[in-house]
C-alpha positions in Angstrom: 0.0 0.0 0.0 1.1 3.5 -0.6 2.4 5.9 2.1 -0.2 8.2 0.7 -3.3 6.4 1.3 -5.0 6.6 4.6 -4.3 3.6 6.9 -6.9 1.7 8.8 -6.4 0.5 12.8 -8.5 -1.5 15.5 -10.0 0.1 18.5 -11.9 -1.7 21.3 -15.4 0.4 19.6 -14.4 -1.1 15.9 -12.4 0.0 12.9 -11.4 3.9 12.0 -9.7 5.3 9.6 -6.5 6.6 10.3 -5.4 10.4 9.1 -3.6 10.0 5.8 0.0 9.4 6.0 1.0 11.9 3.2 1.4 14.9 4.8 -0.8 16.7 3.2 -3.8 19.1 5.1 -7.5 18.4 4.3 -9.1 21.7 4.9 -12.2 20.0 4.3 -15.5 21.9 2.8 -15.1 25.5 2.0 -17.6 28.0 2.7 -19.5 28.1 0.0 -19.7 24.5 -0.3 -20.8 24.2 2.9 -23.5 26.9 2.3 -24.8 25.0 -0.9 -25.1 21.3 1.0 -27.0 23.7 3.7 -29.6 24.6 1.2 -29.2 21.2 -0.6 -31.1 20.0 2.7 -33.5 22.6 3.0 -34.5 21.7 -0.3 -35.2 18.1 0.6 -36.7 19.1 3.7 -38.9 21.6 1.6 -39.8 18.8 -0.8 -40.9 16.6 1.5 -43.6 18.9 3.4 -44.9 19.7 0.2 -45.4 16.1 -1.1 -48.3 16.6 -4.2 -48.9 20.2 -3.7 -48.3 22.0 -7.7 -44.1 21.2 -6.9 -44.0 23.1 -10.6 -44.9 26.2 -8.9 -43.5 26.3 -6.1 -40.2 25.3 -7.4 -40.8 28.1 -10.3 -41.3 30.7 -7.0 -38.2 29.2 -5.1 -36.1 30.0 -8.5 -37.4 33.4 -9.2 -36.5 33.9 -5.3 -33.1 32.8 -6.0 -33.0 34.7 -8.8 -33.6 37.7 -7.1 -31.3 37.3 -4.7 -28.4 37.8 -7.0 -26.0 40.6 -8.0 -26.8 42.5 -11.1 -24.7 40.8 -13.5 -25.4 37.2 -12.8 -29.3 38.1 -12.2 -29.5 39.5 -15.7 -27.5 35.7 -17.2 -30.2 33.5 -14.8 -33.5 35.5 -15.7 -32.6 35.2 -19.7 -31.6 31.4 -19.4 -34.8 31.1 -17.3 -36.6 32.6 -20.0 -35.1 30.4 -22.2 -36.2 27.9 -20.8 -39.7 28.6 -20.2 -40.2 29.4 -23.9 -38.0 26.5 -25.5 -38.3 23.3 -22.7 -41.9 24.0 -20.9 -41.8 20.5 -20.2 -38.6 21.1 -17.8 -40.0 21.4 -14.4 -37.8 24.8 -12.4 -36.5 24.0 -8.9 -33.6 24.8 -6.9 -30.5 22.7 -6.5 -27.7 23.5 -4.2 -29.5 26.7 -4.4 -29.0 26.9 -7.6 -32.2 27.7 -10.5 -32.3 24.1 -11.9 -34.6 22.6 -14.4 -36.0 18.9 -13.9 -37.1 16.2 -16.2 -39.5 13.6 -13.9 -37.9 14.8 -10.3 -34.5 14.8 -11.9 -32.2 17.4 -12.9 -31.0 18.3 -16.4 -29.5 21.8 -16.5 -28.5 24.5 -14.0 -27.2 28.1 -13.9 -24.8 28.5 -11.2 -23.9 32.4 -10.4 -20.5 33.6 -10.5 -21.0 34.9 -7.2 -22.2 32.1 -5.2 -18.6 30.1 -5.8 -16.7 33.5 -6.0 -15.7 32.5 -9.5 -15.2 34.9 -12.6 -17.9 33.7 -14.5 -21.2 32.1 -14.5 -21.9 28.7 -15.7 -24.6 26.8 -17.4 -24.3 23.3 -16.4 -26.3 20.0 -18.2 -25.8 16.4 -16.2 -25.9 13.5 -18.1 -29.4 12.9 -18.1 -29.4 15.7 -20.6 -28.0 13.7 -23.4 -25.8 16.6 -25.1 -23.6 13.2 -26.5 -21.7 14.9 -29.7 -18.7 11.6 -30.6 -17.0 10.4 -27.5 -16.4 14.2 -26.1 -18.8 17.0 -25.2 -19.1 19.9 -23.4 -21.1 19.8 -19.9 -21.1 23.4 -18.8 -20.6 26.2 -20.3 -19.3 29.8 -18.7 -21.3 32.4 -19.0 -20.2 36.1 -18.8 -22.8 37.8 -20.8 -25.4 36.6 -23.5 -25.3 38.2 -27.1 -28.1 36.7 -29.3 -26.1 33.9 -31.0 -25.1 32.3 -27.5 -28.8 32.8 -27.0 -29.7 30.4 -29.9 -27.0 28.1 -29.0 -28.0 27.8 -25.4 -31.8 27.3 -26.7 -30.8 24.3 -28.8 -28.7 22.8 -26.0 -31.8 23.3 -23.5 -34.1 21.9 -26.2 -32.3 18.8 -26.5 -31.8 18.3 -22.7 -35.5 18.5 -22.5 -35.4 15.5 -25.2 
């Protein structure tokens, strides 16, 4: 075994993992990441009260909130990819995620915006997971930074959303 993988010991309660052996410091979670699991949970929690309650409009007020909450720049970038979405995917349920605006396909995410602010990052990004089949050969783009919209990134995003919705 490698000096750089984490060793395991017996105690009298079990097996633990040991520290890693390599030196190196895990500083763990960052801030922000830490923030984002937070509202991750209040998400769930959120969900869950609501059980068959309209969860398409709640979750379209809960993005619009989120929206909102954001600095100029990366408000203007989520209300036109929201926009775009509405008018080119209606079938694409809006939620948050990580408190993020996210849009679902049957309870299960298929693109996101993530703000340049939230991560302290220089630019936005549109994300797509996997479920949103963007497949182009055996590589493909996944997210996409955003750092303002002209109309031909517009149309391009459109398409993309379009065929995430499937």
């Amino acid at each position: 075994m490698s000096d750089t993988r984490s060793s395991i010991k017996s105690t009298s309660t079990g097996t633990t993992a040991a520290k890693a052996t390599s030196g190196a410091k895990y500083d763990g979670f960052d801030e922000e990441e830490r923030d984002a699991m937070k509202e991750r949970a209040a998400e769930l929690k959120r969900s869950a009260r609501r059980g068959a309650r309209s969860a398409k409009a709640d979750g379209e007020a809960d993005v619009l909130a989120k929206i909102a909450e954001m600095t100029d720049t990366d408000r203007v970038l989520a209300e036109r990819i929201h926009a775009i979405v509405k008018e080119h995917a209606p079938g694409l349920a809006p939620k948050t995620w990580y408190g993020m605006p996210a849009y679902a396909k049957d309870g299960k995410v298929v693109c996101f915006f993530q703000s340049a602010q939230k991560f302290k990052s220089r630019y936005a990004t549109l994300g797509f997971s996997d479920l949103a089949g963007l497949d182009e050969g055996s590589m493909w783009a996944t997210s996409y930074a955003l750092t303002e919209l002209t109309a031909a990134d517009e149309t391009r995003i459109a398409a993309l959303i379009a065929q995430a919705a499937g």
